[in-house]
VEXTOR-246335 format. One record per residue (C-alpha): residue in three letters; x, y negated, z; chain. Coordinates in steps of 0.2 Angstrom, whole numbers, plus 5000, padded with zeros to 4 digits. Each point is the difference from the previous one (the first is absolute). Layout:
REM VEXTOR-246335
{r 'ALA' {X Y Z} 'A'}
...
REM end
This chain:
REM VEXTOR-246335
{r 'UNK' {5012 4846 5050} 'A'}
{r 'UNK' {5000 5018 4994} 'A'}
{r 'UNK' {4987 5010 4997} 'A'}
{r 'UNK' {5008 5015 5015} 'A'}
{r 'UNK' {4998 4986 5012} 'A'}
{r 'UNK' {4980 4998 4996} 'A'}
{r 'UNK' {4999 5021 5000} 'A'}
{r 'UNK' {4994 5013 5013} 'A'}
{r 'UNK' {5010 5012 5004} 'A'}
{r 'UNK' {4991 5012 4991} 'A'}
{r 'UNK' {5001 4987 4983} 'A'}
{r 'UNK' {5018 5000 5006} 'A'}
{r 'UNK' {5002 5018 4998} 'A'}
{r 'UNK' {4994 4999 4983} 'A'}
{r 'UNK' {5013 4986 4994} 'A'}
{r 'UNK' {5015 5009 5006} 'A'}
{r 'UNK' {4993 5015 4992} 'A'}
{r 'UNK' {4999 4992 4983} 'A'}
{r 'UNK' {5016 4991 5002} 'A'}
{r 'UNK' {5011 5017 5002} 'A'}
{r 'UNK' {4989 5004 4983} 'A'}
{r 'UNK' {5005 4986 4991} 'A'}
{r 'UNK' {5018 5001 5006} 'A'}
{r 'UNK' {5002 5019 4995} 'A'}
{r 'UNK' {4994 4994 4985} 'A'}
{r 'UNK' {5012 4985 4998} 'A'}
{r 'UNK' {5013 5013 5005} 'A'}
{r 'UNK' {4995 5014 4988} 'A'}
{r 'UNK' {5002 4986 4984} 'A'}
{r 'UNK' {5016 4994 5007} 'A'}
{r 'UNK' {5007 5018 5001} 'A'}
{r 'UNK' {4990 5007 4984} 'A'}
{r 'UNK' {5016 5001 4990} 'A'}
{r 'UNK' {5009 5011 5011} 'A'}
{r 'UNK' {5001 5019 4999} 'A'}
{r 'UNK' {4991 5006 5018} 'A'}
{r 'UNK' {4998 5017 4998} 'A'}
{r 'UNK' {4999 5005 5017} 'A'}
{r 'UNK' {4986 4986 5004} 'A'}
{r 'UNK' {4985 5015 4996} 'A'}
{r 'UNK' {5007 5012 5014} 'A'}
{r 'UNK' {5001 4987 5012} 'A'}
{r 'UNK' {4983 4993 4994} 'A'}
{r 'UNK' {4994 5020 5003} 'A'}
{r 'UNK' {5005 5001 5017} 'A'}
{r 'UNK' {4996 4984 5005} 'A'}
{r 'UNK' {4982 5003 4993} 'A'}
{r 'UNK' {4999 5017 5010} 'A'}
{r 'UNK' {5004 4991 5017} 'A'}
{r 'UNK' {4986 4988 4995} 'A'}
{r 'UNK' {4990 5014 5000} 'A'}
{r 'UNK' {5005 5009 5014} 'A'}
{r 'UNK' {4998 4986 5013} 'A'}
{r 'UNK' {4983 4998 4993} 'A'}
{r 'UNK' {4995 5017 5005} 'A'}
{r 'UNK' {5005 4998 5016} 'A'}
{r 'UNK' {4993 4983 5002} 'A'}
{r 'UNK' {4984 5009 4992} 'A'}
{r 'UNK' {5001 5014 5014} 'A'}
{r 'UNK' {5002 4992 5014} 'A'}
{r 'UNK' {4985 4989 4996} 'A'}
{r 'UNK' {4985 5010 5009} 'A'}
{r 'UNK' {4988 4990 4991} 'A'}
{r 'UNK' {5004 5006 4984} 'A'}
{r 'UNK' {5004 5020 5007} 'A'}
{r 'UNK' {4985 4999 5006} 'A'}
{r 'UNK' {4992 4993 4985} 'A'}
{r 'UNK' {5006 5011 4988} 'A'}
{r 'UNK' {4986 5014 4998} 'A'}
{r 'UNK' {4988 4984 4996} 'A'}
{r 'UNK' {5010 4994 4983} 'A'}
{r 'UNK' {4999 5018 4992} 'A'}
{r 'UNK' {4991 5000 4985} 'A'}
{r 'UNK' {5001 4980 4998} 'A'}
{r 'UNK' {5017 5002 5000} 'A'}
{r 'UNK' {5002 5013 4989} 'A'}
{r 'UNK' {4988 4994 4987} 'A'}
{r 'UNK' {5010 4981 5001} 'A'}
{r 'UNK' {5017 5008 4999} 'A'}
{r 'UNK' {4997 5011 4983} 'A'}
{r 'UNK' {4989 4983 4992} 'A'}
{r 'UNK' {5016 4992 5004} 'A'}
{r 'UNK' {5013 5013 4995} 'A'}
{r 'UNK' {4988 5003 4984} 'A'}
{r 'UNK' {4998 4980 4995} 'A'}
{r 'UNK' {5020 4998 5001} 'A'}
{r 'UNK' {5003 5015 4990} 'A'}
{r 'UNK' {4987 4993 4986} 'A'}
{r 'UNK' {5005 4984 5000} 'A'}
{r 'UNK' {5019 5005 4999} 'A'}
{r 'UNK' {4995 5011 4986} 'A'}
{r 'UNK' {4992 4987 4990} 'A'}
{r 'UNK' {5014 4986 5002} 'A'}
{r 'UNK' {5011 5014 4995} 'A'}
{r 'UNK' {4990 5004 4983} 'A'}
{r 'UNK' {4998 4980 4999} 'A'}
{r 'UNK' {5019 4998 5000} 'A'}
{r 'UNK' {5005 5013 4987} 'A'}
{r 'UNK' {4986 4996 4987} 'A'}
{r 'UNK' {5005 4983 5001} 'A'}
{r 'UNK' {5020 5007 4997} 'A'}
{r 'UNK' {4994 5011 4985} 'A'}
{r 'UNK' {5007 5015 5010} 'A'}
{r 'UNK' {4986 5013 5002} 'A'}
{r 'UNK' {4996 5004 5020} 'A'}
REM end
């Protein structure tokens, strides 16, 4: 037996989710030869309506509206240590990677 037969549905949710990962993955290798120049733009918008559907899922959550005046500061202080660890760590692979070429940074 599989393991979807033994899963919640919640465990479920999980194994579809990965399996559309690896399959755009198996698909990405397959096709990495071919010229896709369009794929960004479509990859854009497709990322934007991502977005927008999660705003308004967001607002029409009345928990979370009216939650928001309480995350304030805690949000604010995770999201610049978050924006400000990426940017370091980003910076340093990049400094890594050309030292290692030769090539100055």
């Amino acid at each position: 037996m599989g393991a979807l037969f033994f899963a919640t549905p919640n465990n479920r949710n999980m194994f579809i989710i990965i399996g559309l990962m690896l399959t755009g993955m198996l698909l990405g290798y397959l096709l990495r030869k071919r010229n896709l120049r369009e794929i960004h733009k479509v990859i854009t918008v497709l990322i934007w309506l991502l977005l927008f559907t999660l705003g308004i899922e967001v607002g029409g959550n009345e928990q979370i509206i009216k939650g928001l005046h309480t995350l304030g500061l805690e949000a604010l202080i995770l999201t610049i240590g978050g924006t400000l660890g990426s940017v370091i760590a980003a910076w340093a692979l990049w400094k890594a990677l050309y030292k290692r070429k030769g090539g100055q940074a």
